[in-house]
N, C-alpha and C positions, 0 to 999 in steps of 0.2 A: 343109419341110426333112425329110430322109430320111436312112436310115442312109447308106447311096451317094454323098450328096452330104458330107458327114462326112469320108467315106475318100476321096472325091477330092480332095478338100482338104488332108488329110493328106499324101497322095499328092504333089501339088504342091509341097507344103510342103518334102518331102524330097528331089524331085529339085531343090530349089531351093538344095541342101543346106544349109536351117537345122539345128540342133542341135538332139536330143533336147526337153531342155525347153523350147526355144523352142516347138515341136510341141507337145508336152502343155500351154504355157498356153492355145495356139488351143483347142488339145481341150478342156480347163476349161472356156473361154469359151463354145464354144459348147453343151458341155453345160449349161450356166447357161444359156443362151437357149433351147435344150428343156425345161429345168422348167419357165422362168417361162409358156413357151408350155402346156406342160400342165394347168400350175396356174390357168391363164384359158382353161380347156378349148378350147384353139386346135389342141391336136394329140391326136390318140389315144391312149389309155396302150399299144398294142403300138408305136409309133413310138415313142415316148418310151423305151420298155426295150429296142429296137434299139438306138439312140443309146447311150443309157446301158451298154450292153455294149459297146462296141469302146474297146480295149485302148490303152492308151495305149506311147509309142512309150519301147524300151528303148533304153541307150545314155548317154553321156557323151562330153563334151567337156574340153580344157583349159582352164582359168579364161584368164579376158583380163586385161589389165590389169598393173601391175607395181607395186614398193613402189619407193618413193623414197627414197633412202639420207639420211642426217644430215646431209651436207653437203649436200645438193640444197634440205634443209628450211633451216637454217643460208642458203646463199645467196636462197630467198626471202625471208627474213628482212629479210638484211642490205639487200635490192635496196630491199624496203617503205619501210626503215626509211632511206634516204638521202633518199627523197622528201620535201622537206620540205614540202609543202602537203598539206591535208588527207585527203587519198585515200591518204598513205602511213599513219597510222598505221590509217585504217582497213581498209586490208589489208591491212597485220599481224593485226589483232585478226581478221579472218575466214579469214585461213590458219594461224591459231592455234588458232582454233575447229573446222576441219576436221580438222585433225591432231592434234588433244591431245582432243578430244570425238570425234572421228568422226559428225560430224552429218551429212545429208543436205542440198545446196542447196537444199532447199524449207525442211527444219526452219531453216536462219540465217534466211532471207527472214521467215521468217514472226517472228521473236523480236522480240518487244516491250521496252521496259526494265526494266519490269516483272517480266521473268520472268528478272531478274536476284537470285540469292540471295547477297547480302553476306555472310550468315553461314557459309554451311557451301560458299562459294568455288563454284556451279553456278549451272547455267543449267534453267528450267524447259522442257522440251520438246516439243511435238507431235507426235508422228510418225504413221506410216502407220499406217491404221484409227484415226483419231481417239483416239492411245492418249497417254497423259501416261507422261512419264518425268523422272528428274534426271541430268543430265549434269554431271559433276564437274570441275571444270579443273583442269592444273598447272601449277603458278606460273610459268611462262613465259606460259601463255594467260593466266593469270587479270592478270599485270602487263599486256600489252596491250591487255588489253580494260576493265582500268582507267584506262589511259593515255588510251584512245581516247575513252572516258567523261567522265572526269573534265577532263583539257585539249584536247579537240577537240571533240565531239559536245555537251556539257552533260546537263544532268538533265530537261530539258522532254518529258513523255512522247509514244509514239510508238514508229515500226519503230527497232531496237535500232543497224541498219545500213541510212543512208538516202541517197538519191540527191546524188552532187556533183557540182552543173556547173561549168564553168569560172571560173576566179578568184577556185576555193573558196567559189562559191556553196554554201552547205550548203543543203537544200530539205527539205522533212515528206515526201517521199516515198517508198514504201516499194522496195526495189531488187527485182528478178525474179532468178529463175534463172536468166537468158542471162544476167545483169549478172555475176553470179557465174564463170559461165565464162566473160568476155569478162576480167575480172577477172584471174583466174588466167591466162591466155593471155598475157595483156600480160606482167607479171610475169615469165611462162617464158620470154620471148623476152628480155626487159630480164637477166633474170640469164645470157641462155645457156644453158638447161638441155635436157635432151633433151626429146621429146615426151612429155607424160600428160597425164591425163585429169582433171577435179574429181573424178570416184570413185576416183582410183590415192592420194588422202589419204585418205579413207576408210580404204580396204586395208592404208594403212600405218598407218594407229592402229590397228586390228586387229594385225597383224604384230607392230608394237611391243610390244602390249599380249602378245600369246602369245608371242613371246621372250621376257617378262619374267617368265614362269612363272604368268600369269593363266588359270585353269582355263575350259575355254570357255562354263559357263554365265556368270560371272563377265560374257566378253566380246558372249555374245548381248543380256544385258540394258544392257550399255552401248550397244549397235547400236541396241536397238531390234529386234531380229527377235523374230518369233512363232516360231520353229523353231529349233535348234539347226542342221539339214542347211543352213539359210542360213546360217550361221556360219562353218559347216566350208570352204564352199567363198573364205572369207578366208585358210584355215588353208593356207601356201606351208610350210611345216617339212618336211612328206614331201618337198618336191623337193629342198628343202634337203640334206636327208639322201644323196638319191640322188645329187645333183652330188658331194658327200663323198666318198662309197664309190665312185662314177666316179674318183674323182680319183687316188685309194691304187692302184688297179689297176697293175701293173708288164705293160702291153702297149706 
């Protein structure tokens, strides 16, 4: 591996036109694959510090994705909550955990009952880079996922949210992240709603949370980001603003 081969890839990358930092994580990556290789004396240190000098690519993009309004959240709600077999409350409790936590599909998957805290109303966490956090609920989540608990699921330990097959077979098994987006999909068609994404509740617990006047170290540590620049780009308030001041225009 060469510096050339590097920038043609780059290269491709961008008449491919992915976005900036899509480009600079390949760049990351394969700079991480030129250390490891230099580090088991696999490459020469001038090849190594060729690599290690080309410039990662400048630019930005518009965030993807969209918040989901109150009523959007409100009619998944209400759509869960007429189910009356056991799949409805527990997808309440995990479109309540999405949006009132802003967890990641991998972090519910992985929750045990265990890393249930009764006293101070949270959930213990896992997230990326094997990093522990407490995620705190509000009383809309925390009634759900006590309902779900308490008169559906039982107290027998185990995945927090576990597979149900038909005729409310409940099972010990533990659900995947496609279950989760297959999950929410159902749901969005059942309530009618527009298209999104299991990461556009994410976005919107973020949203929530910085309309509510929550400062954004406040909301990195609820995410779970190592960075605040991950934070920021949940932050829709700038467009907000611009739509605003678009709108008072007398054109």
């Amino acid at each position: 591996m060469q510096r050339h081969h590097i920038q043609a890839i780059i290269e491709m990358l961008s008449d491919a036109d992915r976005a900036p930092a899509t480009i600079n994580t390949y760049l990351a990556a394969l700079k991480g694959v030129a250390l490891e290789a230099w580090s088991l004396k696999q490459m020469d240190t001038d090849s190594y510090q060729r690599i290690k000098q080309v410039r990662s690519m400048k630019g930005s993009r518009l965030p993807k994705g969209r918040k989901l309004t109150r009523e959007e959240i409100q009619t998944l709600f209400f759509t869960c909550e007429s189910d009356k077999s056991a799949k409805g409350p527990r997808d309440a409790a995990i479109i309540g955990i999405l949006v009132g936590c802003g967890l990641r599909r991998s972090e519910i998957v992985a929750l045990d009952l265990e890393h249930i805290d009764y006293r101070d109303q949270a959930l213990t966490v896992l997230g990326k880079g094997n990093k522990e956090r407490i995620a705190y609920m509000p009383n809309g989540t925390w009634g759900r996922l006590h309902y779900w608990v308490e008169d559906v699921r039982g107290n027998q330990k185990g995945p927090l949210f576990n597979r149900i097959r038909r005729h409310d077979d409940m099972t010990d098994q533990r659900m995947t992240d496609q279950a989760i987006y297959h999950i929410l999909e159902t749901r969005r068609l059942e309530s009618g709603l527009e298209k999104f994404a299991p990461h556009d509740l994410r976005r919107t617990f973020a949203s929530e949370m910085l309309d509510n006047g929550e400062d954004i170290i406040t909301v990195k540590d609820a995410m779970g980001h190592a960075s605040v620049t991950t934070t920021e780009r949940y932050d829709r308030r700038g467009m907000e603003r611009l739509k605003r001041a678009s709108l008072r225009l007398e054109v």
